[in-house]
VOFI-651011 format. One record per residue: x, y, z of N, C-alpha, C in turn; residue in three letters. Coordinates in pm, whole numbers, plus 50000, padded with zeros to 5 digits. Layout:
<recs>
XYZXYZXYZALA
...
</recs>
This chain:
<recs>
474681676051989474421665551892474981652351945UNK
474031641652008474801625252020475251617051924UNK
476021609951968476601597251856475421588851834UNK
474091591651919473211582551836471981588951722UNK
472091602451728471371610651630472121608851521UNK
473631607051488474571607551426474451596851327UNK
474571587251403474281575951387473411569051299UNK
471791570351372471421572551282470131577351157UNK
470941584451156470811598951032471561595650928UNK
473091587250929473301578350816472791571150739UNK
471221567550765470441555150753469231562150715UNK
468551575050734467521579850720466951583750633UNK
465681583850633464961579650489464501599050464UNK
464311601450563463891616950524464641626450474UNK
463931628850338464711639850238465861647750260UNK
465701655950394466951661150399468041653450419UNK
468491646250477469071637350497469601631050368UNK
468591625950277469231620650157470031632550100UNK
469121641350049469711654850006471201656450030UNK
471131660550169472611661750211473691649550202UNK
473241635150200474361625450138474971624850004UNK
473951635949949474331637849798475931645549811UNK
475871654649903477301665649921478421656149995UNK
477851645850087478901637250132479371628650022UNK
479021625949918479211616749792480241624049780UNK
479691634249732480871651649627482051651949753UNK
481981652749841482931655649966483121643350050UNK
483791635350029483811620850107484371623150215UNK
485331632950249485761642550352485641656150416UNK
484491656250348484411673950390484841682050249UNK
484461693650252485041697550138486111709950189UNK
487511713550114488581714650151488941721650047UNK
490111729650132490621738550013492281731849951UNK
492831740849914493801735149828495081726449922UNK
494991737850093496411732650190495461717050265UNK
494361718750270493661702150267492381711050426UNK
492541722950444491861723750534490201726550487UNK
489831720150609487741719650630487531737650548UNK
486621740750456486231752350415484651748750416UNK
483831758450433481881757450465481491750050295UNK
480701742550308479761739150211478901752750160UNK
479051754450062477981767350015476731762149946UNK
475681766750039474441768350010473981777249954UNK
472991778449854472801790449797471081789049757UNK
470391801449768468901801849719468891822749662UNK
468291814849539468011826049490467071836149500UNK
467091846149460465531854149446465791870049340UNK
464371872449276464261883449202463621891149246UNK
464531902049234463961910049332463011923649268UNK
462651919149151461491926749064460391925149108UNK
460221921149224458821921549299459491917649442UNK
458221917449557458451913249689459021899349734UNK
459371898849851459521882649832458111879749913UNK
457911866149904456851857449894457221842849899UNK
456121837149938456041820849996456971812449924UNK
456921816949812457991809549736459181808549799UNK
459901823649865460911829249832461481821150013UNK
460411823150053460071811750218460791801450188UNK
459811792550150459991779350126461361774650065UNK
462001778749992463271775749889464291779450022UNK
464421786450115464961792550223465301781350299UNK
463641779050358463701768750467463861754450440UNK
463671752150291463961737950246465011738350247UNK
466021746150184467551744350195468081748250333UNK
467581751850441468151750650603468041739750624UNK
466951729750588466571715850639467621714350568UNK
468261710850486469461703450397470491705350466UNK
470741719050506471881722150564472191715350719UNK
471431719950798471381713950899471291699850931UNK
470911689350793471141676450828472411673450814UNK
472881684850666474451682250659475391675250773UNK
474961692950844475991693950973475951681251089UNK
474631673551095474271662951157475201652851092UNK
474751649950970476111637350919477531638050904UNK
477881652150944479041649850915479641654751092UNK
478951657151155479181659151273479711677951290UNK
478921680951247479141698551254480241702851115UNK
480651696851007481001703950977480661715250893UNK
481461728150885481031740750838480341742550703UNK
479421753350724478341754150558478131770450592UNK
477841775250495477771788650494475781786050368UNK
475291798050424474021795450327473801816350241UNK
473841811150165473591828850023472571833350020UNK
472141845850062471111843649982470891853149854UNK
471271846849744471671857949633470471865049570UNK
470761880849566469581884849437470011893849351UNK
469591885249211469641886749116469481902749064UNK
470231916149112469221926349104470081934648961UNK
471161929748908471321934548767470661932148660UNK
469521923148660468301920848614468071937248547UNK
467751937148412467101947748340465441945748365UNK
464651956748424463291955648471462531956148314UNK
461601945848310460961940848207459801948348164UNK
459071947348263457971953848353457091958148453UNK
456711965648415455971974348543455261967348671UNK
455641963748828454981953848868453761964548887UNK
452241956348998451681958648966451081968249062UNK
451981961649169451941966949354452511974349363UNK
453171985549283454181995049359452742010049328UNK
454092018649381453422033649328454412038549247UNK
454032052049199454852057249139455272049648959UNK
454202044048896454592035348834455102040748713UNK
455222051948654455462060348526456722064448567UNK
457682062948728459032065848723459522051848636UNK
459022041148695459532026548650459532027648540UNK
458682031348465458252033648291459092036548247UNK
459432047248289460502054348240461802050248227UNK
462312041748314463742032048310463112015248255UNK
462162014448215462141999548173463651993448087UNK
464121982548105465261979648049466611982748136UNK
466741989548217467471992048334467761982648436UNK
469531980048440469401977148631468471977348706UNK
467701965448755466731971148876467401976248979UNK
469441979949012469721984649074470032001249066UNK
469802003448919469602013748855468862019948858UNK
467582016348912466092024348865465952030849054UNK
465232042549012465072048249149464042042649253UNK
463682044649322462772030549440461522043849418UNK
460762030749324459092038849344458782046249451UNK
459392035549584458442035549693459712049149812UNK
460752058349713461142065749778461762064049895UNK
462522055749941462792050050052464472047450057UNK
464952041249937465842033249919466672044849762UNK
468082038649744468392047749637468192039349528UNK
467802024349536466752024349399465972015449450UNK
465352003449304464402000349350464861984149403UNK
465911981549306466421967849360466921972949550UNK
467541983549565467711981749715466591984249825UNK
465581989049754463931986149838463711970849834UNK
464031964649760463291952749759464351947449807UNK
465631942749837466371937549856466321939350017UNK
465911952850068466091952150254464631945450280UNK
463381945350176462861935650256462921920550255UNK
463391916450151464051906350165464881903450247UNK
465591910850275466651909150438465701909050557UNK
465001917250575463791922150647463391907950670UNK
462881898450554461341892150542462701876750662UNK
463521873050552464481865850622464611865850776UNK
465141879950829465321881050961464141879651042UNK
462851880650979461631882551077461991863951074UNK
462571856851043462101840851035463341839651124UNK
464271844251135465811837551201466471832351146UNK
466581831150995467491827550938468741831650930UNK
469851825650917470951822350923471801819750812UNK
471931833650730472501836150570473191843850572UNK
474091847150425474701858650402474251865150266UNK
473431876850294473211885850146474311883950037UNK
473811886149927474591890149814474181891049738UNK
474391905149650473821911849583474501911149410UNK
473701905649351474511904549189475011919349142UNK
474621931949195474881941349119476141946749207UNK
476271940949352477661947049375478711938449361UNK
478461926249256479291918749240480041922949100UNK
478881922748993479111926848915479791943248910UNK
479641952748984479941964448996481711966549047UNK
481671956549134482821958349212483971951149125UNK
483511939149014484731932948923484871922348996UNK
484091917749079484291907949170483721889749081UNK
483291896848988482701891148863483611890848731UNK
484991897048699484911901548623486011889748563UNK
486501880248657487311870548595486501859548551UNK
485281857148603484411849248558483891852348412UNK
483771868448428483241872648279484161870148186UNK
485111871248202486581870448086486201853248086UNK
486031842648152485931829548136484581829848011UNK
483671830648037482471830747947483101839947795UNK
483831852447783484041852647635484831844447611UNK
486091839047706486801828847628486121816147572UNK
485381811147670484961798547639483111803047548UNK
483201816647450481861819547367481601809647248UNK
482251803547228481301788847104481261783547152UNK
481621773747307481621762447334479921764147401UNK
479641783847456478621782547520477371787047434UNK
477791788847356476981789347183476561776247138UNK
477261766747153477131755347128476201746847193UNK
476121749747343475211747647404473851752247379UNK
473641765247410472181774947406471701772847268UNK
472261775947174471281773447055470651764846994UNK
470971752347003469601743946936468531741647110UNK
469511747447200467521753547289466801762447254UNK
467181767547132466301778347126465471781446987UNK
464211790847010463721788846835464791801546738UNK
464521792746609465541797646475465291812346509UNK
464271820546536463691834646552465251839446669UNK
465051835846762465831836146886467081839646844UNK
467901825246804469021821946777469831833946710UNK
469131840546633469711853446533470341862546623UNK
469791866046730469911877646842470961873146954UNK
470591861747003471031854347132472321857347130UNK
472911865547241474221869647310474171860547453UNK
475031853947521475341849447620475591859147722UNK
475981875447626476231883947759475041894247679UNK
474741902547785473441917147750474751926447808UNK
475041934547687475631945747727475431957447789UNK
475761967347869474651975747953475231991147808UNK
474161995147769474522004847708475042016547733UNK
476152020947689476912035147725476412044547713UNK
475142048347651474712054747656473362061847721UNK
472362051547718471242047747772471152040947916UNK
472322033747923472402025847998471742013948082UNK
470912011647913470141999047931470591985547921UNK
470131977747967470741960847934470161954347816UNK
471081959847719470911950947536470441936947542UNK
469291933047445469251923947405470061922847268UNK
470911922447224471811924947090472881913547065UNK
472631911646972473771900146892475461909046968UNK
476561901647024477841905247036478861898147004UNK
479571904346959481061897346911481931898747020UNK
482831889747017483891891447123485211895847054UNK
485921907647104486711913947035488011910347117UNK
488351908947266490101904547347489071902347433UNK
488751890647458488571883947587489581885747716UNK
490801885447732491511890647827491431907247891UNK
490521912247814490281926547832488711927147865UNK
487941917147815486771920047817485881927447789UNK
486191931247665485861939447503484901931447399UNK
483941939747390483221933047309482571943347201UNK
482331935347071481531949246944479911946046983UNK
478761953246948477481955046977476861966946913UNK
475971969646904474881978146832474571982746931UNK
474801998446974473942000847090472882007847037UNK
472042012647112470502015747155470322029147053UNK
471542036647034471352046046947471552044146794UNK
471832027346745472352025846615473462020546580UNK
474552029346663475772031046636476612014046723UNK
477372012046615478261997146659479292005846763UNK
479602000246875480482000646943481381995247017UNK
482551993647051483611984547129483581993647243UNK
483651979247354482971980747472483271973747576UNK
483921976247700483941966647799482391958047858UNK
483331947347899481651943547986481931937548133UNK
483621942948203483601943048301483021950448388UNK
483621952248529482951963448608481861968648611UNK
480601963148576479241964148597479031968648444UNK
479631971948349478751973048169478351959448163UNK
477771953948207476991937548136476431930548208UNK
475241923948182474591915648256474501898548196UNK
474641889248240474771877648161473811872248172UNK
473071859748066471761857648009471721845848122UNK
470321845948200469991837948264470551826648326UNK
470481812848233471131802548267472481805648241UNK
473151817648143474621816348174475181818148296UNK
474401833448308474801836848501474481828348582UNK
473641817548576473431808148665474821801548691UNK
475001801248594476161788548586477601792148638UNK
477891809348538478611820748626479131818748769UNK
477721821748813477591821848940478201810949070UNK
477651801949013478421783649082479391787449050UNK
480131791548928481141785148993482451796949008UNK
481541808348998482601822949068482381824549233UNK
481141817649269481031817949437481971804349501UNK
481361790949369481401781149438480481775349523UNK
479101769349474478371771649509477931754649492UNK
477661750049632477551728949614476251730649614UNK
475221737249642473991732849698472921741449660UNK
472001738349563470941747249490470171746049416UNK
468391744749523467481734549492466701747949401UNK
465731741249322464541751049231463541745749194UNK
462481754049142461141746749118461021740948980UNK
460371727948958460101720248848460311733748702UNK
459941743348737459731750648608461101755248572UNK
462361754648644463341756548613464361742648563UNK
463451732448519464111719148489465341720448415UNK
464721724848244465581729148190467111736648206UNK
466671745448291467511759648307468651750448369UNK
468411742648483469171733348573470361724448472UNK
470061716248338470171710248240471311717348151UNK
470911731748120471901735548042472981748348157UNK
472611753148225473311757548311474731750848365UNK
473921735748397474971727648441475981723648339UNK
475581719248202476591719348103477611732148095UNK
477041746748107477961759948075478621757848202UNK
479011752748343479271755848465480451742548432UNK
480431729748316481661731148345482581732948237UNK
481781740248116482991748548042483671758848130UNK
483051758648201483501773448303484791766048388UNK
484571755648369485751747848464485171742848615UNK
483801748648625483331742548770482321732548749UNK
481671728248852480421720148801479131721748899UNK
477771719648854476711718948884476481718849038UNK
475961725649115476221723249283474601711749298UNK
475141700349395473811691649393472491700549436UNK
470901692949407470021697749468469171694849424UNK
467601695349452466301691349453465541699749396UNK
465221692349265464181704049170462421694749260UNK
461831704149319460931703949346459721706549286UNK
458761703649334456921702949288456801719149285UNK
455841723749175455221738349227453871734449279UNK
453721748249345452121747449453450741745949300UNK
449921743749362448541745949292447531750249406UNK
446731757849332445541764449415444391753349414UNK
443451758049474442351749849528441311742849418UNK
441061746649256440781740349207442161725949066UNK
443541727849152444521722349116445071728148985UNK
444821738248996445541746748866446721752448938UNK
448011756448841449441762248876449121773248916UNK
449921778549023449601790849094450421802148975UNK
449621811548980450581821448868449991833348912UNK
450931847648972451411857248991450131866648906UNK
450031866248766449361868148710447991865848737UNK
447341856148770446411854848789446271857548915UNK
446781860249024446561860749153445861848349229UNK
445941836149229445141828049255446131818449341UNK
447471828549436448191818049523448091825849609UNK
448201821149779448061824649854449761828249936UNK
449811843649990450561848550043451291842750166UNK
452301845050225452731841750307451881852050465UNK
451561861150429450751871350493449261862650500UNK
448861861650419447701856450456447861841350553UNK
449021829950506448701822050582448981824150765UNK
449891833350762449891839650922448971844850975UNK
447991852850916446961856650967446021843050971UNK
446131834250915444981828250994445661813251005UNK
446821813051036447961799551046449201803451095UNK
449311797351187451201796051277452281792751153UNK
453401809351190454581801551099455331785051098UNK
454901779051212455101767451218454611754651187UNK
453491762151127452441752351073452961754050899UNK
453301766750886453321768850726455361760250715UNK
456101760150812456841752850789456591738550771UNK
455811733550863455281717150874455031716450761UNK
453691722150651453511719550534454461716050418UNK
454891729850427456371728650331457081716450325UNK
457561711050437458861699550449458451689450408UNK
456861684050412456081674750377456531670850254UNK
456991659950117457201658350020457091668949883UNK
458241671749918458751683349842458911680649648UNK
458551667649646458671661749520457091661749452UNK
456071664349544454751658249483454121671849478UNK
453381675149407452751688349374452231692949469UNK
451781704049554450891706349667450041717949663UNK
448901714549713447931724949684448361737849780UNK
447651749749744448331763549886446891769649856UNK
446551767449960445311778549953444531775950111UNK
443691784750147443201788350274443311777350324UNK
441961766250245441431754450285442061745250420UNK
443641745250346444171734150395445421737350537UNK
445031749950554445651756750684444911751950828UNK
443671750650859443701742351011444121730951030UNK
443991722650939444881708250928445881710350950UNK
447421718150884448351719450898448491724251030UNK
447841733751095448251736851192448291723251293UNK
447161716951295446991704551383447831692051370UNK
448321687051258448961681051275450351685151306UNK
450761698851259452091702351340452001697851454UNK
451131705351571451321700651689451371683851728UNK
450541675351666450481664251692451881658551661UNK
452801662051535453991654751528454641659351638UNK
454761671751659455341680651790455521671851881UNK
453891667951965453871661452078454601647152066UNK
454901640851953454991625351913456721626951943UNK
457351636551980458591636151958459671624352060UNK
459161629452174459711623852332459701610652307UNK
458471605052307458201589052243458721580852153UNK
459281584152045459421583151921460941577651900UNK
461231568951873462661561451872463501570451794UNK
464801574951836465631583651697465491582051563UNK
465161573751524465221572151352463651574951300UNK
462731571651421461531582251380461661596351393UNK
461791599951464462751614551518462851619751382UNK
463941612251325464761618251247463531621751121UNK
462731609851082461511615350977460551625451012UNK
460221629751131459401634851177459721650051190UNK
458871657251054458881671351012458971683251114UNK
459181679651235459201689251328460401692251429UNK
460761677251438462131675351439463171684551377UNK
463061686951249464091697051143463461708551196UNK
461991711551192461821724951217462071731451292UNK
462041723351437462671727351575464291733251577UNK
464781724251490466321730251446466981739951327UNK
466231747951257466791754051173467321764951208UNK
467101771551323467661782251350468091783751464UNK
468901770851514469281770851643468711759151745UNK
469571753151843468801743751894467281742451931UNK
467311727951928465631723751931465171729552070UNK
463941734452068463101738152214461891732152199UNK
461281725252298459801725652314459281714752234UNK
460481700152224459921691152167458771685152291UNK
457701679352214456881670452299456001680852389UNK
455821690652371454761705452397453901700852322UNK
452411697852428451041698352364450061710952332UNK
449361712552285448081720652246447381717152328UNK
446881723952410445241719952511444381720152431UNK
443771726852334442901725852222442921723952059UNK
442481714351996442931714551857442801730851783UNK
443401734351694442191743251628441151743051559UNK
440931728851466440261725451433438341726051556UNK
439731725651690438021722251813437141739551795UNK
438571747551795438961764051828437291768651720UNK
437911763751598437091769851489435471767251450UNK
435191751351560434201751651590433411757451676UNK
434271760251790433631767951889433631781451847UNK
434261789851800434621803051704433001801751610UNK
433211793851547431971788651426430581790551484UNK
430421786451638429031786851707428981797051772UNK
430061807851814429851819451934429631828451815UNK
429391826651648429271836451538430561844251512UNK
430351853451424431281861551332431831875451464UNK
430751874751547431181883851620431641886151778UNK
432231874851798433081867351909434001871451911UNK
434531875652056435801880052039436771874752142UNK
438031876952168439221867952244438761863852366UNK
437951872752469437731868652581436731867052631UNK
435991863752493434681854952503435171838852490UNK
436261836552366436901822052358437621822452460UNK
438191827652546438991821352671438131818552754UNK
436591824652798435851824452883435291809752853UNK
435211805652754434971792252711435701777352736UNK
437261784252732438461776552725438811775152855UNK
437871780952954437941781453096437211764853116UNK
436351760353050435881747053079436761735553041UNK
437651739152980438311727052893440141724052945UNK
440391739352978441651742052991442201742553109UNK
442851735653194443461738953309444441753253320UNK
444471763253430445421778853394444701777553291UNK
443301784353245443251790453087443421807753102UNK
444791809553110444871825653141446051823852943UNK
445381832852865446491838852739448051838052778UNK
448551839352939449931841852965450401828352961UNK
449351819753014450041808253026450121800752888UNK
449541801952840449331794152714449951801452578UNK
450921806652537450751819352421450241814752314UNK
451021799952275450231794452142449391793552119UNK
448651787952250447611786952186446581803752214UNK
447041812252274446101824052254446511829352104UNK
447571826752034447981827651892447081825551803UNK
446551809651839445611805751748444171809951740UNK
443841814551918442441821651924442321836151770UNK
443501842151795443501851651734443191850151595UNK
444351839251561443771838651429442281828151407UNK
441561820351489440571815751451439541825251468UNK
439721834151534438841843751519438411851651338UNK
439811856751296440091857751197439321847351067UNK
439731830151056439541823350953438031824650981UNK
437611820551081436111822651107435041833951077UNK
436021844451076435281856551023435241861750837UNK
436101851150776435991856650669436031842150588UNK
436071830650643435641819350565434751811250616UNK
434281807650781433301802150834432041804650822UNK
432371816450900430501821050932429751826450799UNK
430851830650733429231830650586429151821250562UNK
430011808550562429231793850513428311787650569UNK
428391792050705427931781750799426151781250763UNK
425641772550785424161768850740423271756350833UNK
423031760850936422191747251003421211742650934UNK
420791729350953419711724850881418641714750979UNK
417541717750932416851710351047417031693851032UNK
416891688251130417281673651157415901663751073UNK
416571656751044415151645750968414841639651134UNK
413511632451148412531626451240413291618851309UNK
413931609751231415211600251345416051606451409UNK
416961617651331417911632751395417151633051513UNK
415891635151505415421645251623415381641151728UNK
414591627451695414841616851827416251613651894UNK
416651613751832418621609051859418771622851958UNK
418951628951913418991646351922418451643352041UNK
417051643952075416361648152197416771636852344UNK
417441625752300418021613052384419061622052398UNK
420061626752361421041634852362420581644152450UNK
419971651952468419501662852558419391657252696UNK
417911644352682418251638152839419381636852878UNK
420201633052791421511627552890421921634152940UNK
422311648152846423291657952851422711664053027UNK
420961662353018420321667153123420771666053250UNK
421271647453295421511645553374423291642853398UNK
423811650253317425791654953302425661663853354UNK
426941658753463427521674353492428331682853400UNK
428481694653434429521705853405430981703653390UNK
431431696253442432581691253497432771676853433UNK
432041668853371432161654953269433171658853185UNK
434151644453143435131646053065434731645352929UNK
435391648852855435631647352695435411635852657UNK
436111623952731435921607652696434571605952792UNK
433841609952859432941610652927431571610152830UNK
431801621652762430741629952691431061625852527UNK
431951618052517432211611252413431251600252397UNK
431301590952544430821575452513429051581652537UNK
428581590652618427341591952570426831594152419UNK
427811599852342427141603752223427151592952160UNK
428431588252153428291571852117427321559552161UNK
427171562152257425951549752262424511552252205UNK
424301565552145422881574452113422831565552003UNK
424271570051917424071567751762424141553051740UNK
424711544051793424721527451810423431526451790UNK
422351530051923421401528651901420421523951818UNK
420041513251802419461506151630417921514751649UNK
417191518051754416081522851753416191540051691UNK
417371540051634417201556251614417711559651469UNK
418101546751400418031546251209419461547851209UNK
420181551151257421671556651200422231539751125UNK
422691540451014423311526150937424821527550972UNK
425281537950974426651540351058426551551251120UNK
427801545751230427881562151375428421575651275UNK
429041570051178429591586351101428461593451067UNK
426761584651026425741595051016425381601851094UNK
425521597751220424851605051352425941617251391UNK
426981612351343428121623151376427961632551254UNK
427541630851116427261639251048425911648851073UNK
425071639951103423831649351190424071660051263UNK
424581657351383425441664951466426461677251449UNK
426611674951344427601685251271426681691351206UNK
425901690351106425071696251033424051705651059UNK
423411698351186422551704051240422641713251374UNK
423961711851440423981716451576425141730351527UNK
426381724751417427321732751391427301742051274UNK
426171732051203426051740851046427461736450968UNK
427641729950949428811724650889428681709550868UNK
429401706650734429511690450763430681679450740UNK
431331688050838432811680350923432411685951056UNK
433271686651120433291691251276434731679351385UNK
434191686151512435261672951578434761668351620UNK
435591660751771434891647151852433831652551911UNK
432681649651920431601658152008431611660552126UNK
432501653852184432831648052373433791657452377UNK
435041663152328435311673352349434641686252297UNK
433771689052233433331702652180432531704652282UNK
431641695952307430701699152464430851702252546UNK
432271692752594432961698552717433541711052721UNK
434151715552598434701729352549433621738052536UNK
432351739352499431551746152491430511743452574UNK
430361731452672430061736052806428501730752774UNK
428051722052896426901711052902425801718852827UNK
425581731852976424171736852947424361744152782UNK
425291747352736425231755252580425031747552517UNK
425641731052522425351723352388423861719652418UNK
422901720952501421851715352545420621728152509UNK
421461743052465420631747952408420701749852248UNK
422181746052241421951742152081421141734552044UNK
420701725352080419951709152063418291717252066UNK
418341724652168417021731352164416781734652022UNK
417561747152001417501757751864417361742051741UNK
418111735651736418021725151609416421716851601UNK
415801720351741414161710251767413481719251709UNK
413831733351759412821744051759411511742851865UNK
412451743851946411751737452119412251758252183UNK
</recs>
């Protein structure tokens, strides 16, 4: 790290960066323990682990590494530790929808999800199935966390002085929660869910607090009967935003961003966190995604796109680029907008070397290069867009395969051997992929109107007398001088370039034509031009 990255990154306008001046505010020195020595900033991101993790569970990850890691930039390395907590004393609500075995789940609804046995037979329940792939999903990225699990917190008593804080301080946090809530509610609403002694379910039940220093409480359990009851040592689970709040400030916890839909929760959490005696850890309530006709993505409806799917037909580095992009403004997630992302990743990529430090510092690839260890491979180009990939993919049809596109990439690419290149044989793979299940059924040529054709067939002479070997900017300015052309109707060159696309690609976008030609090679674009005459 130099004194001029250091430098300045004091000054920088990109989010993480602000983000993290928020903790230098809170810590004007670092933050420190009681004898005055440096102790890690705690980062923390949550997850529920009543289902898989997912893009969500991504994104909240890698947005808070970008935070972290600018930290360590402004303050010149000092220490941060990052959580990644799940929630798995959670009583299971209901049945998800993806497992097997779903009538064991049935059967414990209301249970510990660390309680319930693992549908999927694997694990000794179901919160610790879901919890190793969550470790799993993490490590496949390189992240750089420490697990922690609410139920061996709660289990072990490691929780249990925090819990004695919440009955002591029960009207002040009564005082809070109830006019959030409707009059219906309010009747029931316990700050703690007792785990029943008998059933050993997690109560929704009105509780009295009987010796808070003991952590005794009266309740109605599941069979009728009122009972006095601990709710240390794993009998109790605490209500949402209380455990939120719990949580800050039994870990200690500065740093912990969430999505717009948790506004609220953020609001009164932070009020119970400092009856608790701690306070609110800073952080960035962010935009949620929307799908492709701009509706909220919802689980329920199935209408958001997986983190699985965007790999199959998009670089994890592309689905990071997206992410970091303004984390405040709503963003769409769906197929559509995955070759773009991929392309401009690389383009900020390449912009790096050039780029004065304080652009550097805005420039989304920059952070990405560093979240899990020093930067590699700033200022690494792409020999081919994918955007070029998916056109050429788009014209060799649905049933093209890898070393038919390298045999292609042999015109365009200097070494076009897969070894030399991996990324980009990455992307063959997956354009093979987007092309096979979103291109080629769209694709639709259309015959050229009378001026097209003429344009079109001037295009052919030329192409006639090009070599094999003509550049991209070569085979560029021919196409360009066609469509200038006032004898051939075009009112602007974007029509002739829409022609061109329409009619040669079946599509109506495409790329520069001077490279697709050259990439797909004189004599082929010269029999496309044929097929569009019907010559």
């Amino acid at each position: 790290m130099t004194d001029a990255i250091s430098t300045a990154a004091q000054t920088s306008k990109a989010w993480p960066f602000e983000e993290a001046r928020k903790l230098i505010k809170r810590y004007p020195g670092g933050k420190r323990d009681a004898s005055g020595e440096l102790v890690p900033v705690l980062f923390e991101t949550g997850y529920g682990p009543s289902g898989l993790p997912h893009i969500g569970t991504f994104q909240e990850v890698l947005r808070t590494t970008f935070v972290r890691r600018a930290y360590e930039v402004l303050t010149g390395g000092h220490p941060t530790r990052l959580v990644a907590f799940s929630d798995d004393m959670d009583g299971l609500r209901k049945v998800p929808d993806n497992v097997p075995n779903k009538a064991l789940l049935d059967a414990h609804l209301g249970h510990p999800l660390s309680r319930i046995p693992d549908p999927f037979e694997k694990f000794e329940s179901f919160a610790h199935h879901n919890n190793a792939m969550l470790r799993d999903f993490l490590d496949r990225f390189g992240f750089d966390y420490e697990f922690v699990s609410a139920s061996d917190r709660y289990n072990s008593g490691a929780f249990d002085e925090a819990l004695k804080g919440v009955l002591r301080n029960w009207q002040a946090i009564m005082d809070i929660m109830l006019p959030t809530l409707r009059e219906e509610r309010r009747k029931t609403y316990s700050p703690v869910l007792p785990v029943s002694p008998t059933t050993g379910e997690v109560l929704q039940v009105p509780v009295e607090v009987v010796d808070a220093e003991a952590g005794i409480v009266r309740f109605t359990d599941s069979n009728g009967e009122t009972v006095e009851h601990t709710i240390l040592g794993g009998w109790s689970k605490l209500q949402w935003k209380v455990d939120w709040a719990m949580r800050w400030v039994a870990l200690g916890v500065d740093y912990e961003m969430c999505g717009k839909d948790l506004t609220d929760s953020v609001t009164q959490s932070g009020k119970i966190a400092r009856v608790l005696g701690g306070q609110r850890p800073e952080g960035l309530i962010y935009e949620l995604f929307l799908d492709e006709k701009g509706e909220k993505i919802s689980k329920s409806k199935g209408n958001g796109l997986t983190i699985e799917q965007w790999l199959e037909y998009g670089s994890e580095e592309s689905l990071g680029f997206y992410l970091f992009r303004e984390p405040k403004s709503a963003k769409s997630l769906h197929v559509g907008i995955i070759p773009r992302a991929v392309d401009e990743y690389w383009q900020f990529r390449e912009k790096i070397p050039a780029q004065p430090i304080e652009q550097q510092l805005g420039n989304p690839v920059w952070h990405l290069l560093r979240t899990n260890g020093p930067a590699e491979g700033e200022g690494d180009k792409l020999p081919v867009t994918y955007g070029l990939l998916l056109n050429l993919v788009g014209v060799l049809g649905a049933q093209a395969t890898r070393d038919q596109v390298w045999s292609y990439l042999g015109n365009y690419v200097e070494d076009a051997d897969p070894a030399a290149h991996p990324a980009l044989d990455g992307l063959v793979t997956r354009a093979l992929a987007y092309n096979r299940d979103f291109i080629a059924p769209t694709l639709q040529r259309r015959k050229p109107e009378e001026n097209e054709a003429k344009a079109l067939a001037a295009l052919d002479e030329e192409l006639a007398g090009t070599s094999e070997d003509a550049t991209a900017e070569e085979l560029q300015n021919i196409v360009y001088e066609i469509g200038k052309d006032p004898h051939y109707g075009f009112e602007q060159l974007r029509d002739w370039f829409k022609a061109l696309y329409e009619t040669l690609l079946g599509s109506s976008a495409g790329p520069r034509m001077g490279s697709f030609i050259a990439l797909y090679g004189v004599v082929n674009t010269r029999k496309l031009i044929a097929e569009a005459l019907g010559d």
